[in-house]
N, CA, C, O and CB atoms as a CASP TS submission, in Angstrom:
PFRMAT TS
TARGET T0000
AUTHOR 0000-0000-0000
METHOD Language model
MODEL 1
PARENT N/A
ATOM      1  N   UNK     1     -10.865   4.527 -12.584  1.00  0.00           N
ATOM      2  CA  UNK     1      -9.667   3.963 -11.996  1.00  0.00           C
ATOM      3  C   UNK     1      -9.964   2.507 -11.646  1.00  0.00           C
ATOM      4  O   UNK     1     -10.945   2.262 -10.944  1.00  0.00           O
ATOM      5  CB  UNK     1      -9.210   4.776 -10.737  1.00  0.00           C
ATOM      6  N   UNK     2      -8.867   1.135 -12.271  1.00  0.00           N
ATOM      7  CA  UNK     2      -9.329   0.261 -11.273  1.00  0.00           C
ATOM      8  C   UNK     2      -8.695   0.017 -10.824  1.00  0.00           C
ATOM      9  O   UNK     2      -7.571   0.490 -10.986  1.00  0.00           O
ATOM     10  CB  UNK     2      -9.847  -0.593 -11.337  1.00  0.00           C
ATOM     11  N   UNK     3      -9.061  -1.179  -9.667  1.00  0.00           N
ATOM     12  CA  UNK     3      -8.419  -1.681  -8.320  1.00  0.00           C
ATOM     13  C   UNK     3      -6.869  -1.900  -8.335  1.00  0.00           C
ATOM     14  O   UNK     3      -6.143  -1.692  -7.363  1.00  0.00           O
ATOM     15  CB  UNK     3      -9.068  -3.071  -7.920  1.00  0.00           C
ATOM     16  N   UNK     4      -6.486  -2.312  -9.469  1.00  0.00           N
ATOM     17  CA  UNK     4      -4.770  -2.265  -9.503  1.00  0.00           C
ATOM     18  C   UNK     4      -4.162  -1.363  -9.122  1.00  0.00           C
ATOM     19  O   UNK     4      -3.247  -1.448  -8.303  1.00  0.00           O
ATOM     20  CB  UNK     4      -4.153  -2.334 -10.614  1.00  0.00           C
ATOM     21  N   UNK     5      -4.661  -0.079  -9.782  1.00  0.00           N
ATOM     22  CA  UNK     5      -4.377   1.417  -9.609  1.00  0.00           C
ATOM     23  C   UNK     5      -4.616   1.967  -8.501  1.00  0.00           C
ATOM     24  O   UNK     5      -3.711   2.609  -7.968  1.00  0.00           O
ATOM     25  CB  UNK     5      -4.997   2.177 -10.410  1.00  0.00           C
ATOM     26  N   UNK     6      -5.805   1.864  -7.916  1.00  0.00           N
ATOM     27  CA  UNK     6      -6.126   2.084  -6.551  1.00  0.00           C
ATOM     28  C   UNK     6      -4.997   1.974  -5.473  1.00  0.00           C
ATOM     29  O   UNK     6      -4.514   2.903  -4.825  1.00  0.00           O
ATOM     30  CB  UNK     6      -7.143   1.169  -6.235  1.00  0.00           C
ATOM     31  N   UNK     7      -4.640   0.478  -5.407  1.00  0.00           N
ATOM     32  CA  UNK     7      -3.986  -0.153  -4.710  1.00  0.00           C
ATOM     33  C   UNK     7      -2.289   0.508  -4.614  1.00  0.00           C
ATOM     34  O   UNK     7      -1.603   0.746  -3.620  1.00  0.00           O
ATOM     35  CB  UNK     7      -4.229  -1.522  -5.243  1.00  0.00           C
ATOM     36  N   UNK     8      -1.911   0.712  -6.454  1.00  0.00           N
ATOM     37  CA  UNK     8      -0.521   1.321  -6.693  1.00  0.00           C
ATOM     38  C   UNK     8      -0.523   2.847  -5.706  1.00  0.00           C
ATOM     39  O   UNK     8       0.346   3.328  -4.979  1.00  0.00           O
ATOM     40  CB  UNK     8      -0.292   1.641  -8.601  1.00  0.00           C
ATOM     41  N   UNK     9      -1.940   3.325  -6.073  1.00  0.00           N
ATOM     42  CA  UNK     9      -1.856   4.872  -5.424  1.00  0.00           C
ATOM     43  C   UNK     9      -1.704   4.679  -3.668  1.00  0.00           C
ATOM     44  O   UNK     9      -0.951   5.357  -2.969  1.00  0.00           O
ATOM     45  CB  UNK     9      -3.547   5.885  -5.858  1.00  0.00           C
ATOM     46  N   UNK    10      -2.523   3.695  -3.225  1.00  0.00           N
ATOM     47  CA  UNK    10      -2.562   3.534  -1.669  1.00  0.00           C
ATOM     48  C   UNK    10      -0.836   3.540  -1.447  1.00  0.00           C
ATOM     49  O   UNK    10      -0.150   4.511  -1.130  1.00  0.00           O
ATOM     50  CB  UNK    10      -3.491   1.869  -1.066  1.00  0.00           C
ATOM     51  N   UNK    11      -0.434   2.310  -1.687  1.00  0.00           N
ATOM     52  CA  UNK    11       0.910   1.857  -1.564  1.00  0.00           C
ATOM     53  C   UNK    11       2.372   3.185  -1.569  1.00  0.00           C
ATOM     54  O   UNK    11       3.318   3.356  -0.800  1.00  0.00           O
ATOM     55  CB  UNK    11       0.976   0.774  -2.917  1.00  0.00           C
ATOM     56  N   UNK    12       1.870   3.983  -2.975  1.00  0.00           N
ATOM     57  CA  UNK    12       3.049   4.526  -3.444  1.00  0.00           C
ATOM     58  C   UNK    12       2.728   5.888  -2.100  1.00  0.00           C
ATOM     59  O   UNK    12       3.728   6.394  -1.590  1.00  0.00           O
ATOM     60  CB  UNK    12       3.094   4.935  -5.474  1.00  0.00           C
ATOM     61  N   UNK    13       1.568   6.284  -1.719  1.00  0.00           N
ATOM     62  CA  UNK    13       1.331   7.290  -0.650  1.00  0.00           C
ATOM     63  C   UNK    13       1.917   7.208   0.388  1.00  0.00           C
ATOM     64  O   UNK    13       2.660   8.050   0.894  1.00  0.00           O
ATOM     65  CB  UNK    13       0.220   7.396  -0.272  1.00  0.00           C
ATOM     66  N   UNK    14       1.493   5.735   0.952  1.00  0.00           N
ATOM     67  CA  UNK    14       1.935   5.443   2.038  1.00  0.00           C
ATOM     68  C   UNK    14       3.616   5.409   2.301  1.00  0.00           C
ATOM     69  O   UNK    14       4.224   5.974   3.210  1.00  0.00           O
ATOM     70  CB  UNK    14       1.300   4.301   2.236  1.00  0.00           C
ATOM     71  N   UNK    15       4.164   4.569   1.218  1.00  0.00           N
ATOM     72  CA  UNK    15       5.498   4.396   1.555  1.00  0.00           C
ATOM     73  C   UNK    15       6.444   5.818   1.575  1.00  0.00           C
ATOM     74  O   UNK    15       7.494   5.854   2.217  1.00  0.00           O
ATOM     75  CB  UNK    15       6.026   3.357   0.535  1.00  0.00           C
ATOM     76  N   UNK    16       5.906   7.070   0.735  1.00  0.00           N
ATOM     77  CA  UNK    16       6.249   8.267   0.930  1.00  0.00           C
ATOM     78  C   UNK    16       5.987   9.165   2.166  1.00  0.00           C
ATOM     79  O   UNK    16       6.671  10.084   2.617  1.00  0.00           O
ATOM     80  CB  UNK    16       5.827   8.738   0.011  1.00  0.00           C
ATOM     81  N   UNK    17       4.197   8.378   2.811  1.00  0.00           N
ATOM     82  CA  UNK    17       4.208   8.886   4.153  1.00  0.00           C
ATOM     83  C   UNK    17       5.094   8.502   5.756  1.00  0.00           C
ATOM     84  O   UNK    17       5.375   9.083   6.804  1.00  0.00           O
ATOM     85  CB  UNK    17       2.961   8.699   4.313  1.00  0.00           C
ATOM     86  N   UNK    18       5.294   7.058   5.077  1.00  0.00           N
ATOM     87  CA  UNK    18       6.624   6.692   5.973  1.00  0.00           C
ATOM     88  C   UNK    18       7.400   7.270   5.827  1.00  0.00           C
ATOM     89  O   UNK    18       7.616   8.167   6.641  1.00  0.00           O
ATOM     90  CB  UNK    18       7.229   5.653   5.948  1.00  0.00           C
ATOM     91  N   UNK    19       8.166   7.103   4.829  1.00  0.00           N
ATOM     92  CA  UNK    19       9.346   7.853   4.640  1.00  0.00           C
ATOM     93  C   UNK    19       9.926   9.329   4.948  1.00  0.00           C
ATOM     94  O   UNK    19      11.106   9.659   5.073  1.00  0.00           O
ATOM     95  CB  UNK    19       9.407   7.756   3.605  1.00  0.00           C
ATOM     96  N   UNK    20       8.523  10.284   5.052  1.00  0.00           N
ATOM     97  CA  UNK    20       8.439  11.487   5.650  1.00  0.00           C
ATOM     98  C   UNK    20       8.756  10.971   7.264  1.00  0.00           C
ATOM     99  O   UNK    20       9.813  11.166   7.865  1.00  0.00           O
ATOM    100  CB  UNK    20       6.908  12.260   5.316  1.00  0.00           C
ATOM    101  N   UNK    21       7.817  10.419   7.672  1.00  0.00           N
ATOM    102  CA  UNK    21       8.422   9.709   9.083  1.00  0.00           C
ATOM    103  C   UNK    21       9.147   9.772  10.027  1.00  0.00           C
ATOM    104  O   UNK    21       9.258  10.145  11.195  1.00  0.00           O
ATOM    105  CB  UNK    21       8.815   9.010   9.054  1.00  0.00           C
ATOM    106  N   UNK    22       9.942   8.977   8.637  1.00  0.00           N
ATOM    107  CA  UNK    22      11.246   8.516   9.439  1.00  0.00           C
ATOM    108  C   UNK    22      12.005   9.596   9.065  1.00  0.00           C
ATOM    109  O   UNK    22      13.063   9.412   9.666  1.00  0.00           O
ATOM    110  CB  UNK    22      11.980   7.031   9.072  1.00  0.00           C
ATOM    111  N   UNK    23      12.112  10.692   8.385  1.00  0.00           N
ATOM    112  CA  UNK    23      12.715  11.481   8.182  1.00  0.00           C
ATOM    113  C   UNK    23      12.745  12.358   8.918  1.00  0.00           C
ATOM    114  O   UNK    23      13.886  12.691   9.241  1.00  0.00           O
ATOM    115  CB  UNK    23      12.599  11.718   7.374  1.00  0.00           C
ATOM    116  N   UNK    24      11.310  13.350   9.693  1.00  0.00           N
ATOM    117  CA  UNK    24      11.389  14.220  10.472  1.00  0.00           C
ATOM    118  C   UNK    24      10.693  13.809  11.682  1.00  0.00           C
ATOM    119  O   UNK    24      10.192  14.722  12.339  1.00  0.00           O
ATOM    120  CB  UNK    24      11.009  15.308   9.926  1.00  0.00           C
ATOM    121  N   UNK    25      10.526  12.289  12.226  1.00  0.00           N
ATOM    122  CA  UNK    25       9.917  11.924  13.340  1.00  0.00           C
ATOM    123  C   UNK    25      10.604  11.341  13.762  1.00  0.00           C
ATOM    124  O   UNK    25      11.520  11.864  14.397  1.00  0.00           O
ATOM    125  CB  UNK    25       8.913  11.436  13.392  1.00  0.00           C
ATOM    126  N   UNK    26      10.500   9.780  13.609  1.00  0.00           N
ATOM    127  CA  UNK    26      11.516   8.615  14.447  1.00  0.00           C
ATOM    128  C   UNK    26      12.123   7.937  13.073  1.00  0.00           C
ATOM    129  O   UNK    26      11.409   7.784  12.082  1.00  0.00           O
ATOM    130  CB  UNK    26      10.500   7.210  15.656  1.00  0.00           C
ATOM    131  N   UNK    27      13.158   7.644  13.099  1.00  0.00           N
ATOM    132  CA  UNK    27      13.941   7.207  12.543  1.00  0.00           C
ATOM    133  C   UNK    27      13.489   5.699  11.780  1.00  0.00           C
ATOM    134  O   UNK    27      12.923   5.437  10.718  1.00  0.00           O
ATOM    135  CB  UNK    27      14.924   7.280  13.443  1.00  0.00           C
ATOM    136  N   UNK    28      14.196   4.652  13.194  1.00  0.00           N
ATOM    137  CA  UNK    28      13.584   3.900  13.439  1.00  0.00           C
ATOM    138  C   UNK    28      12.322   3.285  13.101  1.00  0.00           C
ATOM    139  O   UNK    28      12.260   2.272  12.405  1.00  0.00           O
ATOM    140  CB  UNK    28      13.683   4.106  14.094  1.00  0.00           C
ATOM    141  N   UNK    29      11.283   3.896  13.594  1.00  0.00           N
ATOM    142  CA  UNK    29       9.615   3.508  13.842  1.00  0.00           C
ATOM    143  C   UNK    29       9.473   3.885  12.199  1.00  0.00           C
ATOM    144  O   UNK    29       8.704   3.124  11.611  1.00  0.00           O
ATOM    145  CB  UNK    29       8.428   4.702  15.270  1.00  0.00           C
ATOM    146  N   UNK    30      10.071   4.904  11.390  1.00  0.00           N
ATOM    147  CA  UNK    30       9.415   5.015  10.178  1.00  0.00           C
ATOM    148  C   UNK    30      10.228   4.163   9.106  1.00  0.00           C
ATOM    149  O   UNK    30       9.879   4.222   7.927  1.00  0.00           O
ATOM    150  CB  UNK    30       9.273   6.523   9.797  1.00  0.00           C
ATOM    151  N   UNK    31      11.463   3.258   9.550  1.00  0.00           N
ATOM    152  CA  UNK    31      12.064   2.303   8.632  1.00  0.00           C
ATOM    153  C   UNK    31      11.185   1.305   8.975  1.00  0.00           C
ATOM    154  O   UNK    31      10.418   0.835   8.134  1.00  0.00           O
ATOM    155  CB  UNK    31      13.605   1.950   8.764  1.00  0.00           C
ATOM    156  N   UNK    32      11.206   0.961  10.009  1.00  0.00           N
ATOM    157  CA  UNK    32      10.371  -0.436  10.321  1.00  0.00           C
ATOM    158  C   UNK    32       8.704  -0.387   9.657  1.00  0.00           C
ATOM    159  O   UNK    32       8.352  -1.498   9.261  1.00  0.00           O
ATOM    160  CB  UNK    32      10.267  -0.631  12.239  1.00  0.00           C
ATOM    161  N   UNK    33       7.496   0.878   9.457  1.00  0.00           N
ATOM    162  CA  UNK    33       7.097   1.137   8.642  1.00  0.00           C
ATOM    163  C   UNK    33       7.110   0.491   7.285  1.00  0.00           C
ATOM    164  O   UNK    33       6.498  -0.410   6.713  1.00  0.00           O
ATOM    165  CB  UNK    33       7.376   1.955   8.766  1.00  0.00           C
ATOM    166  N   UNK    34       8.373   1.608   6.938  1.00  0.00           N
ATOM    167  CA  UNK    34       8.371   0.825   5.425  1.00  0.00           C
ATOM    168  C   UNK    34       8.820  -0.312   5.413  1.00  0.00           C
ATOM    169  O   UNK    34       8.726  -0.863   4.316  1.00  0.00           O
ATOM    170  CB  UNK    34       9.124   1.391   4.367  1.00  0.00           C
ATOM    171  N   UNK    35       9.277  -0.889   6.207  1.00  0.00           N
ATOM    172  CA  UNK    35       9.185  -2.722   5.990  1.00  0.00           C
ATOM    173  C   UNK    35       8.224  -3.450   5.931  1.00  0.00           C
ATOM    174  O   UNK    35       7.962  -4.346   5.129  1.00  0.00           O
ATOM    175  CB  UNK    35       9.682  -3.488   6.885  1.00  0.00           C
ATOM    176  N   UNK    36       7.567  -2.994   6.964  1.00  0.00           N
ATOM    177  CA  UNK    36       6.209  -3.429   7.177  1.00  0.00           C
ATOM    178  C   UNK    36       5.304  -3.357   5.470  1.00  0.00           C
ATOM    179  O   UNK    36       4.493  -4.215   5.122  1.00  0.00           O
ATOM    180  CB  UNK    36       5.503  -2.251   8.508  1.00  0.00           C
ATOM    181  N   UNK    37       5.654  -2.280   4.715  1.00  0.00           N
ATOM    182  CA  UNK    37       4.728  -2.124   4.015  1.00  0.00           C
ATOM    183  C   UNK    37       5.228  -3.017   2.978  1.00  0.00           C
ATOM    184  O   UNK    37       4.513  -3.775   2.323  1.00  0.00           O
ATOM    185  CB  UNK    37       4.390  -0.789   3.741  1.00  0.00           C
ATOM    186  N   UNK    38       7.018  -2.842   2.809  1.00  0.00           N
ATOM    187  CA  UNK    38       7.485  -4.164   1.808  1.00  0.00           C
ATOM    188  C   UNK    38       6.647  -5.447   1.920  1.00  0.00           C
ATOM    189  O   UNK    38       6.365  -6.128   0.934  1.00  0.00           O
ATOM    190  CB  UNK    38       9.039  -4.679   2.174  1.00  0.00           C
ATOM    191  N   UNK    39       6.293  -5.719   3.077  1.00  0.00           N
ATOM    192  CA  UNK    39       6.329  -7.293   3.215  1.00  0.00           C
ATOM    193  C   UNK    39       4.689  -7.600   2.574  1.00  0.00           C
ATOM    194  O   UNK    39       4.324  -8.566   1.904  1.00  0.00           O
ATOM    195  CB  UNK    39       6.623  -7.902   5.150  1.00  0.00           C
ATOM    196  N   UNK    40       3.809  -6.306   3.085  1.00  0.00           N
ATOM    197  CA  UNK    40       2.924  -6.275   2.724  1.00  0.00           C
ATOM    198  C   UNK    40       2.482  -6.389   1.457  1.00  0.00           C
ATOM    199  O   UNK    40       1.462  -7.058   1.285  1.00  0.00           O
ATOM    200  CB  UNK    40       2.708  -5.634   3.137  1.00  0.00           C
ATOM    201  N   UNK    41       3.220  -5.697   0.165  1.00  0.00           N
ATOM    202  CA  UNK    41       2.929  -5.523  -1.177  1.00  0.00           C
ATOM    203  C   UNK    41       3.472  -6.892  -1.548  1.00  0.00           C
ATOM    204  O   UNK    41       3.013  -7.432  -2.555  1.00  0.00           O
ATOM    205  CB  UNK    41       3.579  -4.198  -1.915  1.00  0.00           C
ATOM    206  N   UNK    42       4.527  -7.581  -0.737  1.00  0.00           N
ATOM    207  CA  UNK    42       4.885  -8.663  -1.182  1.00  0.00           C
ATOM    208  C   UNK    42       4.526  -9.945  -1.281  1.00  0.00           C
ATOM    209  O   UNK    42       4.917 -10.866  -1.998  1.00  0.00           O
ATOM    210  CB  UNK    42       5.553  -8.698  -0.887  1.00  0.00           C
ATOM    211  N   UNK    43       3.096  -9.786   0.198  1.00  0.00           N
ATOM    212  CA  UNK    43       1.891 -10.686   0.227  1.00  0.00           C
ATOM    213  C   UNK    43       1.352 -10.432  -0.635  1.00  0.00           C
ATOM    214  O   UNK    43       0.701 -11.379  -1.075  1.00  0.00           O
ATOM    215  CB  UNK    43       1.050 -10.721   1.170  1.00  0.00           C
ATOM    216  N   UNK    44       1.245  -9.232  -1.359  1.00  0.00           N
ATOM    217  CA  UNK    44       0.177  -9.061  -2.413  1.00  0.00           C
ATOM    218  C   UNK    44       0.320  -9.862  -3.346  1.00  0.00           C
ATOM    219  O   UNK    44      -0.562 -10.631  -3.731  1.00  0.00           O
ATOM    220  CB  UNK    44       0.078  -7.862  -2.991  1.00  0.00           C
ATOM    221  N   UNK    45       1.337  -9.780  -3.768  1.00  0.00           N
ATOM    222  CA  UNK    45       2.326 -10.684  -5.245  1.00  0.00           C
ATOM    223  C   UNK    45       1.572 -11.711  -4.926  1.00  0.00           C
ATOM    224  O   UNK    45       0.566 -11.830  -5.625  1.00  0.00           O
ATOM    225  CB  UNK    45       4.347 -11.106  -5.266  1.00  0.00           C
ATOM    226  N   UNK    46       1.768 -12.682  -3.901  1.00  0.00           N
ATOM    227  CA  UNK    46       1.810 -13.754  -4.061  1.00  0.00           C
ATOM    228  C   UNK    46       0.475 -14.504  -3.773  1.00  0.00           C
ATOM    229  O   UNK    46       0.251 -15.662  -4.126  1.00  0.00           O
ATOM    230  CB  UNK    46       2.805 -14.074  -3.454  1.00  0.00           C
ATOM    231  N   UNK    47      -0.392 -13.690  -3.081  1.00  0.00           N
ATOM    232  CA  UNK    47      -2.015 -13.833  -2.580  1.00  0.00           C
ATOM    233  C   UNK    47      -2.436 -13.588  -3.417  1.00  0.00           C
ATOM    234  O   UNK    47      -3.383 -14.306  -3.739  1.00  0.00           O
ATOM    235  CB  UNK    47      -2.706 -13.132  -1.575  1.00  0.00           C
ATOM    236  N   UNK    48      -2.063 -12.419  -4.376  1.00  0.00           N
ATOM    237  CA  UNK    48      -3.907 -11.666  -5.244  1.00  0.00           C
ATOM    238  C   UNK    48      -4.299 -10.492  -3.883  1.00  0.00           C
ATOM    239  O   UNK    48      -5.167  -9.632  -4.035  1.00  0.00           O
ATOM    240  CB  UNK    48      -5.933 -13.533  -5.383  1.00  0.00           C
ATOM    241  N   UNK    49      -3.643 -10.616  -2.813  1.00  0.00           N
ATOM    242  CA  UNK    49      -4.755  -9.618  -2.355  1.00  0.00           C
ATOM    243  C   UNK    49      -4.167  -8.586  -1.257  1.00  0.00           C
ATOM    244  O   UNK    49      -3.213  -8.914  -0.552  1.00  0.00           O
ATOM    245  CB  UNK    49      -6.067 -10.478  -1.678  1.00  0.00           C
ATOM    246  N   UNK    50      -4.721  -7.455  -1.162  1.00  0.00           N
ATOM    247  CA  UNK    50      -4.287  -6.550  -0.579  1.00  0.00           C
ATOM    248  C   UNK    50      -5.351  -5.486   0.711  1.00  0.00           C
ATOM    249  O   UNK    50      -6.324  -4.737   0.625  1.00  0.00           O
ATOM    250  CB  UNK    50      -3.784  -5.923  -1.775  1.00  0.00           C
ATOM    251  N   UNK    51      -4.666  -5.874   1.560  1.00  0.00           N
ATOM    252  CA  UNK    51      -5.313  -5.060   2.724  1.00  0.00           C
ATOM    253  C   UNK    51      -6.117  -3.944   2.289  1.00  0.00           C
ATOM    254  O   UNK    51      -7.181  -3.889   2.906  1.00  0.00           O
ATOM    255  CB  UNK    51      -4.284  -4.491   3.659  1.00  0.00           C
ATOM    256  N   UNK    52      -5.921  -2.834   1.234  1.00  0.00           N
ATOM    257  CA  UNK    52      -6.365  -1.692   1.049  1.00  0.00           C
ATOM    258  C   UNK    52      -7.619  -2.432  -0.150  1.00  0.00           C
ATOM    259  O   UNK    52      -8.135  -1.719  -1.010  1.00  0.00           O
ATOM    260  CB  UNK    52      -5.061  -0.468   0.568  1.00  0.00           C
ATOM    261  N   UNK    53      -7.813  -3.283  -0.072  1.00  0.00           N
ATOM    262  CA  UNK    53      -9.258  -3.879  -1.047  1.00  0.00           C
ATOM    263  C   UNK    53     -10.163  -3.507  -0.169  1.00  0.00           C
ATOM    264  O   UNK    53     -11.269  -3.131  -0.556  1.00  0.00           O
ATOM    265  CB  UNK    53      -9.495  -5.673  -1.450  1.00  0.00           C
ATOM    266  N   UNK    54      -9.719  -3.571   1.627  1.00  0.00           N
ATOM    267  CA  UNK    54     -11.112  -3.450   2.160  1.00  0.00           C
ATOM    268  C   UNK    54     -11.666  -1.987   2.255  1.00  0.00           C
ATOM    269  O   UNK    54     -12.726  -2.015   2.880  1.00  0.00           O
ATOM    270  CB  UNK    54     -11.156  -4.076   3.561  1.00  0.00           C
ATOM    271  N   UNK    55     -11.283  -0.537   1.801  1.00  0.00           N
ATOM    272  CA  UNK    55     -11.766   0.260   1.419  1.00  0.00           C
ATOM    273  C   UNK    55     -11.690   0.830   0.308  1.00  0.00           C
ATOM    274  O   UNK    55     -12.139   1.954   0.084  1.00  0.00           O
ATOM    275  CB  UNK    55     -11.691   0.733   1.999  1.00  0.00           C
ATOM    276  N   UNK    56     -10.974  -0.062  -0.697  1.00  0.00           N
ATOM    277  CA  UNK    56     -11.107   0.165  -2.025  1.00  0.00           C
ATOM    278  C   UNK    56     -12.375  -0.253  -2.917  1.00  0.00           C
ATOM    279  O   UNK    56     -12.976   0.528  -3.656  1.00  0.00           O
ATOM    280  CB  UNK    56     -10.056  -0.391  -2.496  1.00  0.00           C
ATOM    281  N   UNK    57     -12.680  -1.582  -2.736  1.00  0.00           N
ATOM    282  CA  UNK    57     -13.648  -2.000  -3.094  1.00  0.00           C
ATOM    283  C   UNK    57     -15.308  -1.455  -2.701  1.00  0.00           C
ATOM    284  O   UNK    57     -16.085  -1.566  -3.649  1.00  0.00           O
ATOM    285  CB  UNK    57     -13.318  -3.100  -2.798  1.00  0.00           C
ATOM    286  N   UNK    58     -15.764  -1.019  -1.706  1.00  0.00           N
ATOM    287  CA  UNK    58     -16.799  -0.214  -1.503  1.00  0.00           C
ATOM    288  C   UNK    58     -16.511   1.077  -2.212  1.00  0.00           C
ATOM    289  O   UNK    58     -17.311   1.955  -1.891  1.00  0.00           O
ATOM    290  CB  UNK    58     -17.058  -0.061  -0.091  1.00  0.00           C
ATOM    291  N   UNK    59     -15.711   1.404  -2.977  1.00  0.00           N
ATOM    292  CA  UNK    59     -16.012   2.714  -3.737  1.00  0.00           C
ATOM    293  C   UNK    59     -15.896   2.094  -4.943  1.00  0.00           C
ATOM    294  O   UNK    59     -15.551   2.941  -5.767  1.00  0.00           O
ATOM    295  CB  UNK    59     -15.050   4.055  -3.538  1.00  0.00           C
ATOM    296  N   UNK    60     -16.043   0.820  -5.534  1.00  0.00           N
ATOM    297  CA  UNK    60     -16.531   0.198  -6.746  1.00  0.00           C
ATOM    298  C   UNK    60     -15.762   0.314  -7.795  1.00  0.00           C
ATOM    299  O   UNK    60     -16.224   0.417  -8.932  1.00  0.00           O
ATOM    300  CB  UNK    60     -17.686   0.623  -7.113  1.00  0.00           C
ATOM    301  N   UNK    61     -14.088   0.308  -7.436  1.00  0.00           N
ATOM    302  CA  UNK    61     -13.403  -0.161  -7.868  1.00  0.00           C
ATOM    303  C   UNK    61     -13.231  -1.756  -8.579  1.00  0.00           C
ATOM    304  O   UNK    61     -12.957  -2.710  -7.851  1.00  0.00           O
ATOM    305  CB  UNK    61     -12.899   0.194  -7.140  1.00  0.00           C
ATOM    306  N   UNK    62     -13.392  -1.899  -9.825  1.00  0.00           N
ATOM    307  CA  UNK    62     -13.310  -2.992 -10.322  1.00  0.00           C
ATOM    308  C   UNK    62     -11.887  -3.735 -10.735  1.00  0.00           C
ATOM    309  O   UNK    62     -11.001  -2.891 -10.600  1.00  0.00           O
ATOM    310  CB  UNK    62     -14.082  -2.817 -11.251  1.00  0.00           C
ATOM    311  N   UNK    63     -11.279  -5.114 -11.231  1.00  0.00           N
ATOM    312  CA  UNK    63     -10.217  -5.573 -11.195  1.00  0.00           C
ATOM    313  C   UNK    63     -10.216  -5.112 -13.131  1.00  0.00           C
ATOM    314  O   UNK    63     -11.240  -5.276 -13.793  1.00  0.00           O
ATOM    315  CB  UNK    63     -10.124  -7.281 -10.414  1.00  0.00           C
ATOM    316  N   UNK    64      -9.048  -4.612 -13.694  1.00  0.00           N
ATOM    317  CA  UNK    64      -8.710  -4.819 -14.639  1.00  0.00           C
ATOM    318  C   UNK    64      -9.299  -6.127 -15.735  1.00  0.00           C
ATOM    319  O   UNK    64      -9.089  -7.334 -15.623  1.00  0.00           O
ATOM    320  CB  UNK    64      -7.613  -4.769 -14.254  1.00  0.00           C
ATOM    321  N   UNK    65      -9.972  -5.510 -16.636  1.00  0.00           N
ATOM    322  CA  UNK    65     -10.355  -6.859 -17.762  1.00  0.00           C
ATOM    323  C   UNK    65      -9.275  -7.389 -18.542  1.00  0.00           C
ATOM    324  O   UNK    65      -8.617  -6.502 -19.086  1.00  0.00           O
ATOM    325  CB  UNK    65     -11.423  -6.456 -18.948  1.00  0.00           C
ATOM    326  N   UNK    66      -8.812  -8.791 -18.810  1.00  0.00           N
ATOM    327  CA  UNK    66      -7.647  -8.567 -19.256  1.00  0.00           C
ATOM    328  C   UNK    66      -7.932  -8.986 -20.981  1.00  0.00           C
ATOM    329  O   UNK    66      -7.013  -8.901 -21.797  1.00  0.00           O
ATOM    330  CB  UNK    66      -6.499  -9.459 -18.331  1.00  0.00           C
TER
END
């Protein structure tokens, strides 16, 4: 698996674990969540880089060769 993928799997988990959330917890707290995580993937775009590198990368995940 590499790090692109990694990252797609972190992301696509999470925004489904919000979304559970806000569905059978707080409403609210689990929209704001997934905003939070929009804005996040959206730093990604534009950085190169993503919060979940810092435990992705110690399991030696490499970047795509292109």
């Amino acid at each position: 698996m590499s790090l692109e993928n990694g990252r797609d799997l972190v992301r696509g988990t999470l925004i489904l674990a919000f979304a559970a959330f806000a569905w059978w917890v707080d409403r609210s707290a689990g929209i704001i969540l997934v905003a939070l995580m929009g804005v996040m993937i959206l730093q990604s775009v534009f950085t190169g880089w993503c919060p979940a590198d810092w435990f992705l990368r110690p399991m030696s995940l490499k970047k795509k060769s292109s």
